[in-house]
C-alpha positions in Angstrom: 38.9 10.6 3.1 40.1 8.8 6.3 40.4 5.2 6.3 42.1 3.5 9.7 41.9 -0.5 9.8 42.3 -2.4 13.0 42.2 -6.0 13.8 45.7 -7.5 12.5 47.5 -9.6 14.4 50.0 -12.9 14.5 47.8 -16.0 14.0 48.2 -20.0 13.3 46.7 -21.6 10.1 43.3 -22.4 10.8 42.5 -19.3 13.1 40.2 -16.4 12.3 40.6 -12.8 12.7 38.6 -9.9 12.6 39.5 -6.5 10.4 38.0 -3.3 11.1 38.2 0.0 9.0 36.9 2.7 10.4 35.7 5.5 7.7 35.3 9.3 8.1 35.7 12.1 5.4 33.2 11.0 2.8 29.5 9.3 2.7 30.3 6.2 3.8 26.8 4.7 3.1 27.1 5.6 -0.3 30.1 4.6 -1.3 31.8 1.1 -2.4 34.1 -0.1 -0.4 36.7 -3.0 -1.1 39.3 -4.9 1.2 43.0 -5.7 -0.8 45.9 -7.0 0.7 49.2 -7.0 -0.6 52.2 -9.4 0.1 56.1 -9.0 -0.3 56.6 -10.2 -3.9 53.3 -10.7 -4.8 50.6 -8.9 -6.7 48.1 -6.5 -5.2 44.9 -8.7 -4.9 41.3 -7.2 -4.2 40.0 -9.9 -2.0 36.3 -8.6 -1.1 34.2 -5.5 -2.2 30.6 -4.7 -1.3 28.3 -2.1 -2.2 26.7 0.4 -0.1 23.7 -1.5 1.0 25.3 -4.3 1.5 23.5 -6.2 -1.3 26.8 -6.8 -4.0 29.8 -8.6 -2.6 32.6 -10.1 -4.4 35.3 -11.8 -3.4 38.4 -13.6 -5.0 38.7 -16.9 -5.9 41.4 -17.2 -2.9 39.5 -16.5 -0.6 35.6 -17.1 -1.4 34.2 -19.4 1.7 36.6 -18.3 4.2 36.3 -14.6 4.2 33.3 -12.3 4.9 33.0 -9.0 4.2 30.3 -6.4 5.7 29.5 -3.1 7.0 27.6 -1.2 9.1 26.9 2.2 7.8 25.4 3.5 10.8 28.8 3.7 12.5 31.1 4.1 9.2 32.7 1.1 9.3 33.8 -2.0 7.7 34.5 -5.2 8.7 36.3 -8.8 7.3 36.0 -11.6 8.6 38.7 -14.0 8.2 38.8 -17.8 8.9 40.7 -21.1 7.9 43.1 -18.9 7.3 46.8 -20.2 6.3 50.1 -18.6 5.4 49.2 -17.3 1.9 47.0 -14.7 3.6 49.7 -13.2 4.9 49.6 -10.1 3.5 49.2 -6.2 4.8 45.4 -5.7 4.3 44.0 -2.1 3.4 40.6 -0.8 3.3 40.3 1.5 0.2 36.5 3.6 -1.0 35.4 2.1 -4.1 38.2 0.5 -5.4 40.8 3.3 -5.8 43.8 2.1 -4.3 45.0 6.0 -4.0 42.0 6.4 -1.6 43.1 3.8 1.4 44.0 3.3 4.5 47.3 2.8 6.5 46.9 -1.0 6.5 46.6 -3.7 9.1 49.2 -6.5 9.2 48.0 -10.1 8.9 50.6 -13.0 9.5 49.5 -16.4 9.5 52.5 -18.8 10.8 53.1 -21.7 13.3 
C-alpha cells in the first residue's frame, strides 16, 4: 500500500484548500478510504470517509458543511475539499485505506492562521 497526499499549504480562516492522495499498491476502487487529521495535543479525528463507489460518506460533526470528500477511481485518487476553514483545522491530514490508521500516508500539513 502507497498513499502520498498533496495539497497542504499556509492559509487564512475563511480560505479553501484542496487535498489530494494519490493511491497505488492495492484496489483502489474497492477499498474504503478515510481522511484523519491529527493536531499537536489533540486527539486523532477521522474527519471524512467514503466508500468505493462513492455512494457512503461520513464526516465529523467538525467539519460536516465545509469539507467534501470524493474520489476518482479511475486515476487512484482521493480528494478533500476544504472551505471556511479556521484555525482548528490545523492539523497534519493523512489519507489512510479503510480506516486503518497503520495503512496511511506521509501526511500533508494544513495551517490555517492570519
Amino acid at each position: 500500500v502507497r498513499l502520498v497526499e498533496s495539497g497542504g499549504g499556509l492559509v487564512q480562516p475563511g480560505e479553501s484548500l484542496r487535498l489530494s492522495c494519490a493511491a497505488s499498491g492495492f484496489t483502489f476502487s474497492a477499498a474504503y478510504m478515510s481522511w484523519v487529521r491529527q493536531a499537536p495535543g489533540k486527539e486523532r479525528e477521522r474527519v471524512a470517509r467514503i466508500s468505493p463507489a462513492s455512494t457512503t460518506i461520513d464526516y465529523a460533526d467538525s467539519v460536516q458543511g465545509r469539507f467534501r470528500v470524493s474520489r476518482d477511481n479511475s486515476r487512484s485518487t482521493l480528494y478533500l475539499d476544504l472551505s471556511s476553514l479556521n484555525t482548528d483545522d490545523t492539523a497534519m491530514y493523512y489519507c489512510v485505506k479503510g480506516t486503518n490508521w497503520g495503512e496511511r500516508g506521509q501526511g500533508t500539513q494544513v495551517t490555517v492562521s492570519s
